[in-house]
N, C-alpha and C positions, 0 to 999 in steps of 0.2 A: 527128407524131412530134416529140418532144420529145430538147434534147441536152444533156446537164448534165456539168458536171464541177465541181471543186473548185478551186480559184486561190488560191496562198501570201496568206494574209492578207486575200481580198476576201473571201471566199463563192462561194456557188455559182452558178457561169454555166449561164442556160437559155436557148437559143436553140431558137424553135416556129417549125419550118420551114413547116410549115400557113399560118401569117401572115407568115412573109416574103413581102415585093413583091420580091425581087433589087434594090434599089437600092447594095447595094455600099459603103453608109458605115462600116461595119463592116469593112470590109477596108481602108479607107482610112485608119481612127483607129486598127487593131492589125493591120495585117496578119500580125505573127506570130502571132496567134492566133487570127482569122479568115480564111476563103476563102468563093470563091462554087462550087457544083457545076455542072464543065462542062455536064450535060445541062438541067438545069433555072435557073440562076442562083442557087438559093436558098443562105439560109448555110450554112456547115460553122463547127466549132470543130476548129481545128486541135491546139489546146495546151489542154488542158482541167487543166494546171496551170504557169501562165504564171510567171515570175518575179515578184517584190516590183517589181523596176523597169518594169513592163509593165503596174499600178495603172492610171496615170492614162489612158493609151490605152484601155484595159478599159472603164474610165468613161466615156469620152469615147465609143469605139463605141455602148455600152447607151442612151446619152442620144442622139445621133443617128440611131438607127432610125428609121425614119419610119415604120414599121408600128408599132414596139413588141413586135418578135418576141425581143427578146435583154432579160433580166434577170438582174438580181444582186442574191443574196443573202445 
């Protein structure tokens, strides 16, 4: 399952929970805009349209995945 939204000014964030591991970098670099799900640890998108000043954490989550489960486009 795949989760996409729109983000002021970045593109569109896809987060493929199939390939998350739960490592949680993503919640760490934007937590307002990422979570993990209590049952399983995989990502959620909280805000699937984040503020302009929520950019570079956004960036900063997608490039820390270590699966490579969250892109922007």
């Amino acid at each position: 399952m795949t989760v996409a939204g729109r983000t002021s000014g970045l593109g569109e964030i896809s987060a493929e929970r199939e390939r998350c591991v739960g490592a949680g970098q993503c919640v760490l670099a934007a937590p307002a805009v990422f979570d993990q799900d209590e049952e399983d640890g995989l990502v959620r998108v909280l805000d699937e349209d984040p503020p302009a000043s929520g950019a570079d954490a956004v960036r900063e989550a997608v490039w820390a995945c270590p699966s490579g489960a969250l892109t922007l486009r």
